[in-house]
N, C-alpha and C positions, 0 to 999 in steps of 0.2 A: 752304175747300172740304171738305165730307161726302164719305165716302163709307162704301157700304155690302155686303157681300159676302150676297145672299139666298139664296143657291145652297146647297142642305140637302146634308150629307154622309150619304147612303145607305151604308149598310155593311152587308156579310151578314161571315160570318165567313171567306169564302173572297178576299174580295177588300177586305178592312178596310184594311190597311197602304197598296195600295195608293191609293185611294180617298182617304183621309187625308191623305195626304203631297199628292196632288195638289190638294186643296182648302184646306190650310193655306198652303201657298205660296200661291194666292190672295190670301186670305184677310190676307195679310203683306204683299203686293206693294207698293212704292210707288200713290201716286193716281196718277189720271190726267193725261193733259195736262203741265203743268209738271213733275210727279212722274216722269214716264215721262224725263225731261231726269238726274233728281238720280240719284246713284248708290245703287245698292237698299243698306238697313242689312239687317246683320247679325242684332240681334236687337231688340224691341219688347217697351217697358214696358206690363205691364197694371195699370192702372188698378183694376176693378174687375170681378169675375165674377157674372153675373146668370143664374139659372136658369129659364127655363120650363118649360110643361107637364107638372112634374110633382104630381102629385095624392097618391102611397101612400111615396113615396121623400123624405126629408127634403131640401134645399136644402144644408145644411152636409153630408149626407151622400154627395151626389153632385160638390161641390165637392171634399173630401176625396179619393174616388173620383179625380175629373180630376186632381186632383195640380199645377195651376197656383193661386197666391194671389196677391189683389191686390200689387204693388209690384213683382215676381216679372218680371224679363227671361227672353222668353223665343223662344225659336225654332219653326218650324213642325215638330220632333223632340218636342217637347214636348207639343204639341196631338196628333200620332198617338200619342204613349203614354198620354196622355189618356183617348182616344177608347176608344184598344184595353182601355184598365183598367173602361170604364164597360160595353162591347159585351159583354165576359168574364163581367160579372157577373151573363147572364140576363137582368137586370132589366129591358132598354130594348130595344123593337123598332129604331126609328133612332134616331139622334144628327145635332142641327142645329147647329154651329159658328159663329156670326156675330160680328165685328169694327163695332164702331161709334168713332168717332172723327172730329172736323171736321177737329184740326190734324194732318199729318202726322207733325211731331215730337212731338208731344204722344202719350201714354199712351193705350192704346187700353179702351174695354168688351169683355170678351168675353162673349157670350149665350149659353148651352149649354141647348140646346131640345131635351127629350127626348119621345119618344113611349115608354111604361110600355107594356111586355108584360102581357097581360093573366095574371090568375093563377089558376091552375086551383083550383076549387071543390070538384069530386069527381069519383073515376075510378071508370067503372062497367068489368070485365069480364065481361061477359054469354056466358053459354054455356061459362066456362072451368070445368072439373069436375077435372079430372086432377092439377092442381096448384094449391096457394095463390097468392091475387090478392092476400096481403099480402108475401109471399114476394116477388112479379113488383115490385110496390112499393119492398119496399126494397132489391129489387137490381141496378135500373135507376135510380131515385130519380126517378121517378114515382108524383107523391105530390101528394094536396091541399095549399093554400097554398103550395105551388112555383110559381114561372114556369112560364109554357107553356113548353114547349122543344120541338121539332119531333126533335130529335135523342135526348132521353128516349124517346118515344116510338117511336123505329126498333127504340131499344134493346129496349124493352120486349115488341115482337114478334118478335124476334129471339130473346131470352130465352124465350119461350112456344113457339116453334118447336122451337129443341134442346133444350128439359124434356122436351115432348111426344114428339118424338122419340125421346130417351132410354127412353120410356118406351113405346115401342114406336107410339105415333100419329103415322107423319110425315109427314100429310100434312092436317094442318091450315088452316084459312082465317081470315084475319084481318083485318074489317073496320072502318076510324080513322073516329072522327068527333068533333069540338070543335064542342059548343051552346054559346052564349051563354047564360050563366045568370041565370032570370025575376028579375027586381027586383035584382041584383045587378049594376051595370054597372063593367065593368073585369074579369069573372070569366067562366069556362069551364068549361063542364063537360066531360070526356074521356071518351068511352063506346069499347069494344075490343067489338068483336062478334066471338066466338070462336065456328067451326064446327069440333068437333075431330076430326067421323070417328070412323071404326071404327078400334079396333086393331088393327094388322094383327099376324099371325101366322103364322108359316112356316108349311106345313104339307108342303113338300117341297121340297128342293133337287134340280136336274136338271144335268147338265152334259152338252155336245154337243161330238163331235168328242175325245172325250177315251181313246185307243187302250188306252196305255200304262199308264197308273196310273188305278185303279177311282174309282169314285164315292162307294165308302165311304171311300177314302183322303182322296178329295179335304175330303168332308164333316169327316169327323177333324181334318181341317187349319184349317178353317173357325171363327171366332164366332158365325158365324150360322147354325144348325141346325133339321131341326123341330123342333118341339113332339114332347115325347115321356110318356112315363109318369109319372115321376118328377117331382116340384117346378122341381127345378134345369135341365130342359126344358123352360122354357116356349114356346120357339118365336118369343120378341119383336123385332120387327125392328126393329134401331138402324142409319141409313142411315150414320155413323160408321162403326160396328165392321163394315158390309159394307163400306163402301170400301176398309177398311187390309184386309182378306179381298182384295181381288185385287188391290192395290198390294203387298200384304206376304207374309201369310201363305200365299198359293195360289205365288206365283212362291218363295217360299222351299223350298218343299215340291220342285216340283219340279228347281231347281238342285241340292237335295241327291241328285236322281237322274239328273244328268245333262243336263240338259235346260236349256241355257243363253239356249234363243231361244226360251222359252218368251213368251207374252202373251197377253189376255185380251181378247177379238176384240169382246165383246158381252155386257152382260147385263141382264136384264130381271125385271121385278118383276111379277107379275100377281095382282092384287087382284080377289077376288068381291067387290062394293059391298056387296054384302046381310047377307055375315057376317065381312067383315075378313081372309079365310082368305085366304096368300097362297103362289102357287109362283114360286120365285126358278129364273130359268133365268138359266144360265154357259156360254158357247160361248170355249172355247178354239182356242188354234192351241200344240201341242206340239214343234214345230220335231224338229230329229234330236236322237241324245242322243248325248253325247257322251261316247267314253272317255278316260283319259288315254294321252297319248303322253309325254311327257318331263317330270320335273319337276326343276328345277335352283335353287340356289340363287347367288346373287351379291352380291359386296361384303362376306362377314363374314370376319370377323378373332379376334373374342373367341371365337367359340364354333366347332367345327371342324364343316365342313358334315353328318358325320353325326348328331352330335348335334342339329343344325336340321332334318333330314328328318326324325326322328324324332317330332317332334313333328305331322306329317300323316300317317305312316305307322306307325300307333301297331297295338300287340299287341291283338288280342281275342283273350277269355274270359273277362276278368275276376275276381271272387273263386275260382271254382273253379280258375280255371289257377293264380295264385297260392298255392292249396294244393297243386299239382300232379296236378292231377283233372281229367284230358279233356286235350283237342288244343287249339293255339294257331296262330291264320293272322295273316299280317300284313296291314292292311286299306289302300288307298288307294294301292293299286303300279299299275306301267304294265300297261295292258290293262283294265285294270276300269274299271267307271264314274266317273268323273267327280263326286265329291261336293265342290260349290262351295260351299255351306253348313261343311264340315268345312272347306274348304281356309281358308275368313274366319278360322274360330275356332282352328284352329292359329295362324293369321298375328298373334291377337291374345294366346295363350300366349306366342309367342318375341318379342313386343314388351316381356309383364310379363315375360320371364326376361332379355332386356336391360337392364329397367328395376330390378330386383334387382341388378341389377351396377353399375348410378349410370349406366348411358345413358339419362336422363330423355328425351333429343332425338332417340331413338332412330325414325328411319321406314324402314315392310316396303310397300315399293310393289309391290302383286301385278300379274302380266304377262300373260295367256291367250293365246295363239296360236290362234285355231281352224285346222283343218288337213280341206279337204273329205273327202270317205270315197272311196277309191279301187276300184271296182271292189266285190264284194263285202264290203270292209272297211266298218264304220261310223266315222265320222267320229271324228276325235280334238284332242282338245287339248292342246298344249304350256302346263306352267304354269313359272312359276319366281316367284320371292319377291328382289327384288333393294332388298338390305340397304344402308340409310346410317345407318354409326352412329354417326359424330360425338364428340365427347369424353367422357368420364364425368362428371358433375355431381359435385361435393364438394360438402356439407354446411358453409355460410358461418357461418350463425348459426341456433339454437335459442333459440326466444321462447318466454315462459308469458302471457299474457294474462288479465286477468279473475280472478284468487285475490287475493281480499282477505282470509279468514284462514287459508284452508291456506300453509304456508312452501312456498316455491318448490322450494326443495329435495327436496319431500316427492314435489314433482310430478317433478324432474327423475329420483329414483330409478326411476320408471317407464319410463325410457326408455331405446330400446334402439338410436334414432338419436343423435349426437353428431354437433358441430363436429368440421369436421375429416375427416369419415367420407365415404367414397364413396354416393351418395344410393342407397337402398336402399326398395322399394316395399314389402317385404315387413316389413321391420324399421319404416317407419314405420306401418304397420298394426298394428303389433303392439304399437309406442308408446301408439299411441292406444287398442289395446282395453285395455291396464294402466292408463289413466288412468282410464278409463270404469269401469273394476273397480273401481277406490277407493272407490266411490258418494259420493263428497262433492260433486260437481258435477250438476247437473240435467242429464236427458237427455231425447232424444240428445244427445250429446256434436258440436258442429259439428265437421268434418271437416278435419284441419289445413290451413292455408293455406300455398300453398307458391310465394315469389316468384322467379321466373328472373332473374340478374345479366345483367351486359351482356357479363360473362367467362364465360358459360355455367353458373356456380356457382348455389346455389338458399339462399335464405332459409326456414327454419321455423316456423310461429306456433301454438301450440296453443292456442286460446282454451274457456274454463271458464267457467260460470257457478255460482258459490257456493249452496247450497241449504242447508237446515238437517238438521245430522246427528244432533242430540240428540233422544232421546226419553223420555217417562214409559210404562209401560208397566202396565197393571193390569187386572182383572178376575175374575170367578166361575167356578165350574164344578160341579155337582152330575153323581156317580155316579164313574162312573171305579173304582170301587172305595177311595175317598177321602171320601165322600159330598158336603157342599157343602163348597167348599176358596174359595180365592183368591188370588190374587198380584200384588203390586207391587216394579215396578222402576223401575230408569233405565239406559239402554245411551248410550254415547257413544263414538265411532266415531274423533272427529278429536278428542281433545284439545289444548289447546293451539293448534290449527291445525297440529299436527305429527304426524297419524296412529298417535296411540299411543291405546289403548282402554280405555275403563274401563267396569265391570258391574257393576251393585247388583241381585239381585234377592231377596226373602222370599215364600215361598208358604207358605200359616197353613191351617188346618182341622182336623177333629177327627182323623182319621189323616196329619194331615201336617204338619209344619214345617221348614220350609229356610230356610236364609241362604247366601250365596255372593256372594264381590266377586272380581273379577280384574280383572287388570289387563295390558296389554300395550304391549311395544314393539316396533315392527317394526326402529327402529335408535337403538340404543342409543349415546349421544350420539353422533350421523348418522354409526354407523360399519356395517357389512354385517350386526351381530351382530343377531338381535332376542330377547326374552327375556318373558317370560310368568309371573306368579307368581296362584296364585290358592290362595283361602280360602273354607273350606265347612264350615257347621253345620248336619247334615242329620237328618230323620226322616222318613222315608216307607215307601211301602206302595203295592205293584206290585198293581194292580187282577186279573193272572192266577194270582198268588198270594196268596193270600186266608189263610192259612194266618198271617199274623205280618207284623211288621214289621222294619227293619233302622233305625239311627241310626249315623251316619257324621261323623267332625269329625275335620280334615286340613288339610294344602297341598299343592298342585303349585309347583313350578317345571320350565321347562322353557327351552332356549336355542337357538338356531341359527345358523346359520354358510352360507355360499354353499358348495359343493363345488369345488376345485381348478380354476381357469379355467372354471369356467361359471356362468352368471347365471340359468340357469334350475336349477337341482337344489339343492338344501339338506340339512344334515346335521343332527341334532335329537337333543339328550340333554339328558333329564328326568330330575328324581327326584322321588318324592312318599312320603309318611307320613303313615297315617292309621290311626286305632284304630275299628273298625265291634262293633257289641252288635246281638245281634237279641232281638224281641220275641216270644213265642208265642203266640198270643192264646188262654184259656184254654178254648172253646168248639169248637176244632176235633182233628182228631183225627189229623189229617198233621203230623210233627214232624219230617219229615226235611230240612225247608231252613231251618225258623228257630229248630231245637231243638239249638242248635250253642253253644259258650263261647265272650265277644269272641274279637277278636285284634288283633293292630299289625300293620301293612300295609307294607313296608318296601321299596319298588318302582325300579326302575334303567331307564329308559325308553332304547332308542336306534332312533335312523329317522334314513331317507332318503324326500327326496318329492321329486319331478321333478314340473314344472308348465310347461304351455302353451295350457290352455285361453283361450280369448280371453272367459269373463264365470263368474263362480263360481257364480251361478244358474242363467244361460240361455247354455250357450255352444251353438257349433253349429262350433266348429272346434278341434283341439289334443286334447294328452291331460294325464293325468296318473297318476303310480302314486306309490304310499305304500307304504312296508316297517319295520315296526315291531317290534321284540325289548322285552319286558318280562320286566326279571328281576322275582321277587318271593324275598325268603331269603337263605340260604345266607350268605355273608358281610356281607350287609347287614343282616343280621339280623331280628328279627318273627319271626310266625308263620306266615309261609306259605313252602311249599321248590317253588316252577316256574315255569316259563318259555312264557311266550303268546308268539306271533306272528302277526301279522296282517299282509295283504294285498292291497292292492284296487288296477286300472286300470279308468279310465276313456277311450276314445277317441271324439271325435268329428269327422264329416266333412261337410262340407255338402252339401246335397241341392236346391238352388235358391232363388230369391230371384224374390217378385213386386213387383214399383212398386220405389219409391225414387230417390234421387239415382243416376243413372249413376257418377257420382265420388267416390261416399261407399257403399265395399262393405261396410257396417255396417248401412246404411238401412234401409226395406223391410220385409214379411217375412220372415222366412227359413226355412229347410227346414233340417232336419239330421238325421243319422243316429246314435245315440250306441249305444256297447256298454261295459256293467262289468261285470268280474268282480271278485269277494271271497272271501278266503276264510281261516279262521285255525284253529288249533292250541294246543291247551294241552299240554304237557310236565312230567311231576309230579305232585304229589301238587295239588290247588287245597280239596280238602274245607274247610281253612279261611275260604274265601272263596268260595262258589260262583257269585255274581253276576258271578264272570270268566271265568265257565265260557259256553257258547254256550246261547241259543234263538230260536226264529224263529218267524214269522207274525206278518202285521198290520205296523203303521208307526210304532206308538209308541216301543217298547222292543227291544232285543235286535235281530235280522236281520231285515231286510224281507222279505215275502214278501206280495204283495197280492192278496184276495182268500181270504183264509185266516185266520181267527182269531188272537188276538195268542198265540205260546209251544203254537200247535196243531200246531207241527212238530215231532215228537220222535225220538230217536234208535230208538225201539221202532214209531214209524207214526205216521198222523196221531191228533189225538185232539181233539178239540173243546171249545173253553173248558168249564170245569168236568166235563168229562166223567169219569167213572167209570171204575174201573180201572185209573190212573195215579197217582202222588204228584206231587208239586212236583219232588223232585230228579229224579226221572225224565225229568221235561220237559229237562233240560239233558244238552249234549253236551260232548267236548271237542274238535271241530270240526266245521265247518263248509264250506260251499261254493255260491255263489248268484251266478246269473247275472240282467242284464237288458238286452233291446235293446231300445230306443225309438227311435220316428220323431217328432220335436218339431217345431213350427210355434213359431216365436221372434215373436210378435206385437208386442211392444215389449222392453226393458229391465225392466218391469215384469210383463210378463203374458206366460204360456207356455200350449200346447198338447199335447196328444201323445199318441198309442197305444203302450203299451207291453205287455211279453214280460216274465215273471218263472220264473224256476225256482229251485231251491235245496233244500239238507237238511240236516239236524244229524247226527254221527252221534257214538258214547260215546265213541270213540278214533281218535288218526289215520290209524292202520293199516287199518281199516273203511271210509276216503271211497270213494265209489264214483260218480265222474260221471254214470253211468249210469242212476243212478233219483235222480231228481228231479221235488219236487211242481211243477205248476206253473200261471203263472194270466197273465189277461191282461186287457187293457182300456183304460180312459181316463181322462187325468187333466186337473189345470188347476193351474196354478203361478202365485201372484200376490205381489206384493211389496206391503204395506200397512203402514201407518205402528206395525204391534205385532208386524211383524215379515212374515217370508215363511210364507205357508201353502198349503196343497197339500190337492185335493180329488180324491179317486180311486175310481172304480166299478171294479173287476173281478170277473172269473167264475174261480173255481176248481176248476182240469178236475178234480184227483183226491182233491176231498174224501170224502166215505162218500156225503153226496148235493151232486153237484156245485151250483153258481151264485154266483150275483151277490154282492159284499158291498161296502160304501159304506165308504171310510176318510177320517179325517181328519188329518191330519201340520199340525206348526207347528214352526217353526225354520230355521235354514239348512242341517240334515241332509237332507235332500230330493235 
């Protein structure tokens, strides 16, 4: 007895699995009559697999696909994963399944009868202007010689809608059509008929019903603004950034003032068709506002409830009160308004100050009581912050991941969490910006990974990726004061794989020759010491002194030590000896800097530097200060009898943060605030050596001062390169004093932004500094990290040269 199963298995992809399974059992079933007697098998030998209908699709290739082969026992699980594997692959509009077979026991034929999706030929989008139709192509993957895909195609206008949008057109029309393509049978051609409209453009925002807070506030608050004067007002309407505007940014505005039942009743869009021109109207409902009535805190233990109020009832005045300049109120007490926005963001300060304590699990469930308004009173609300804080996380284990040739060790010295250690949010950020500081991993640096035990404990993972540290370094340079010079080197950063540094560089030209190697180690066999020895064979010629030249050949050594229980502060003593000859050149007629007899240099180095900056290039958080005593003489013998000291802090604080990982406070932009001051003193006699004596202006040499010629700051006034009426030594002081604030945009690891604030002046002796008058200059720079090293590009205007403005600098190195 035959039989035969003709019944085609239709399948969309929404009801596939189904579909299949119910037609394979068929399709398996015992025959009939007698058959319907025998007990059903299990499973069924095939025989042999035979393909139809198909035309562009190979045979072996859709057998493959099905994943059944002749001899192959197999079950109706079989034929659905089959199906599902051929349906997935675009390629086939249906799939027909048939069983052929006389003898029951006997091995069956299965026939796998495909109908071939036709395949699209060419996609026309007609009418689309705003955005590329190669772009929509290959980011939907709607694309010629693809299958048709019905599901491409949503995508595709889907994709064309939010670009357009994006771009201020949202309200585009987009009409599908699939031709049969002339003399090509089996192909399609896809045409998008795109009508994109006017761009719409704000050109006024309106709000209704709105008592309490103005229409400029509201507007303020708002992404979506009119059009206005400037560029960065275009007026474009993104129906996105309006939505998150009265789901977000309109209700946050107002909770910060009280106003907790606020919502947004109605809004409307009104489009002139003729020129795109659109007025956005906003009808609010402002509900009462509310003050506070009580605010209490519950469940904390670790921290004593006033030091938790404190953190929503916080001091204003900020910098000036802290000088103790002007009056100071306490803000967010009972009786005043209601700020819900402040009350979140305290609640999320005392979770990191939990979390600094190793209460990882730590949760602030906030409470609000509204309380109706009694009589002429307005209405108030009871808040309270009711604390569960759960046990303190210990530090399980600290992992390195990903260092294949820096030594583990090298990474571990960076860190300031440990096994063992109560988990610390603060201390692990800080792990991670000293690893990231190393520069020998690619960044960003992924953000440690941190797994919760089942005992509440937390696993560490810091994963790195290896990047290459060595580099060659070379190149020209005409003028300067040098005329055409050049220089080659090599820096290496990670020797070894174990953070110790080596320096080769030679700079050659007709007024210059230098040699210098150093060499460093941060731990001197992996113990806290690190040590520094370096070698110099110098002749150069300072381009603001024209007047001669100097030749120098010496070493440094220098060593350090951690200071007495602390991991951030270090103690530092150097010595160096070096014998310097100057050159006169016999055409000039200034002999007072280079008209001098050698000398031996015989120098006793001691410092302290405190360090916390989170990045040595671009931080935007922490500080740091240097203090430095330089004997030169006296028992140490040479020619020189005094004593330098120098001085310089650096603070920085952060100033906000746009985009980024929420969970990675490194990401993003950043904002920061930075202030240094410097300032140093010579003591003695220095005639010997005057190059250790002070000058300023410019970025190359000596004290920064930007916007001012290089050594144009002089202890007698300003005085203008080359300028008349001054000698060489004159230009030097024996102190100094120079300030600078900047506001930086931290763009990457690599690339900085920032307006900066410069003042500073030299003056002949210490006794003469006088804070007081100082040049000063201002402007804008750009900070970038490139493979010859860090270099820095600076415009400023300098307010009080003889005729103030602009002057364009260049800096290279990591003095910057």
């Amino acid at each position: 007895m035959r039989f035969q199963i003709n019944r085609a298995v239709r399948r969309s992809r929404k009801v596939a699995a189904l579909s299949a399974a119910f037609l394979v059992v068929c399709a398996l079933a015992p025959r009939l009559t007698e058959a319907q007697q025998q007990p059903q098998p299990e499973e069924t030998v095939v025989d042999s697999v035979v393909v139809e209908g198909n035309l562009r699709v190979q045979p072996g290739a859709i057998v493959a696909l099905f994943g059944v082969q002749p001899g192959q026992s197999i079950t109706y699980r079989d034929i659905q994963r089959g199906i599902k594997s051929l349906v997935g692959t675009g390629q086939f509009r249906d799939v027909v399944v048939r069983a052929r077979g006389a003898d029951p026991s006997a091995p069956v034929t299965l026939v796998i009868e495909v109908d071939e999706q036709e395949l699209i030929r060419s996609v026309l989008m007609d009418g689309l202007e705003s955005i590329s139709a190669s772009q929509v192509r290959d980011t939907t993957g709607l694309r010629p010689g693809a299958p048709l895909n019905q599901q491409s195609i949503l995508d595709a206008k889907r994709f064309i809608r939010t670009e357009l949008a994006e771009r201020g057109i949202p309200f585009a029309q987009i009409q599908e059509r699939v031709d049969p393509a002339p003399g090509s049978p089996g192909e399609v051609n896809v045409v998008l008929e795109v009508t994109e409209g006017h761009r719409v453009t704000v050109a006024d925002v309106e709000f209704v019903r709105n008592q309490n807070v103005s229409a400029a506030d509201l507007r303020g608050a708002m992404a979506t603004r009119p059009e206005g004067f400037w560029w960065f007002r275009s007026g474009r309407f993104d129906e996105f950034q309006f939505e998150a505007d009265l789901e977000e940014r309109l209700p946050q505005l107002y909770r910060s003032r009280g106003f907790l039942d606020f919502t947004v009743v109605r809004d409307t869009l009104i489009v002139d068709a003729e020129t795109g021109k659109a007025r956005v109207e906003v009808e609010v409902d402002e509900g009462p506002q509310y003050r506070l009535g009580e605010f209490t805190v519950e469940g904390n233990s670790r921290f004593p409830t006033d030091d938790i109020l404190a953190y929503f009832r916080t001091e204003e005045g900020g910098l000036l009160r802290s000088l103790g300049i002007g009056g100071s109120r306490t803000s967010n007490i009972e009786g005043e308004v209601f700020d819900a926005e402040a009350f979140n963001a305290a609640m999320e300060r005392v979770m990191e100050a939990y979390r600094n304590e190793g209460y990882l699990y730590i949760q602030v469930n906030p409470v609000l009581q509204r309380n109706p308004s009694e009589g002429d009173e307005p209405p108030t609300v009871d808040a309270s912050w009711q604390i569960i804080e759960g046990e303190p996380a210990i530090v399980n284990r600290v992992a390195i991941a990903g260092n294949e040739y820096t030594y583990e060790w090298v990474i571990r010295n960076q860190l300031f969490i440990l096994p063992g250690d109560v988990y610390s949010q603060d201390r692990l950020i800080r792990s991670y910006q000293n690893i990231s500081s190393l520069g020998f991993f690619e960044a960003p640096l992924p953000f440690p990974d941190i797994q919760p035990l089942d005992n509440g404990d937390v696993d560490i993972t810091f994963v790195v990726e290896e990047k290459q540290t060595g580099s060659v370094n070379f190149g020209t340079s005409v003028g300067g004061g040098v005329g055409l010079s050049g220089f080659i080197g090599y820096e290496q950063p990670n020797l070894f794989g174990q953070a110790k540094s080596g320096t080769l560089r030679w700079d050659f030209g007709r007024y210059l020759n230098s040699f210098e190697m150093t060499y460093s180690d941060p731990a001197i066999f992996q113990s806290m010491i690190s040590g520094s020895l370096s070698l110099f064979n110098s002749r150069d010629r300072f381009f603001s002194f024209s007047s001669g030249r100097r030749k120098r050949i010496g070493a440094n050594t220098r060593f350090g030590m951690p200071w007495p229980n602390s991991r951030l502060s270090r103690v530092f003593v150097g010595y160096g000896l070096s014998r310097t000859t100057y050159e006169l050149f016999n055409d000039v007629d200034d002999q007072s800097l280079f008209g001098r007899p050698p000398g031996l240099q015989s120098q006793l180095t001691l410092g302290v530097t405190r360090q916390t900056l989170d990045h040595p290039l671009f931080p935007t958080t922490g500080s740091r200060q240097n203090v430095n005593v330089e004997v030169n003489g006296g028992l140490l013998g040479g020619d020189g009898d005094f004593t330098r000291v120098l001085a310089d802090g650096t603070w920085w604080v952060p100033a906000g943060r746009l985009g980024g990982d929420p969970g990675n406070p490194t990401s993003g932009i950043r904002l920061a605030l930075g202030l240094t001051l410097r300032g140093g003193t010579v003591f003695g006699n220095a005639e010997a050596f005057p190059f250790d004596r002070f000058w300023m202006g410019g970025v190359q040499f000596g004290q920064n001062l930007r916007g001012y010629d290089e050594t144009s700051i002089t202890p007698v006034g300003y005085f203008a390169d080359n300028a008349r009426g001054i000698s060489d030594i004159d230009r030097l002081g024996n102190a100094f004093f120079s300030l600078t604030a900047e506001y930086a945009i931290r763009l990457s690891g690599q690339l900085g932004l920032g307006a900066f604030f410069d003042a500073g002046n030299v003056w002949r002796n210490p006794g003469d500094i006088d804070p007081t008058r100082l040049y000063r200059g201002a402007g804008f720079g750009l900070q970038l990290v490139t493979p010859f090293g860090p270099i820095g590009l600076d415009y400023a205007y300098g307010f009080d040269k003889t005729t103030p403005g602009w002057q364009f600098h260049f800096r290279m190195g990591p003095g910057f």
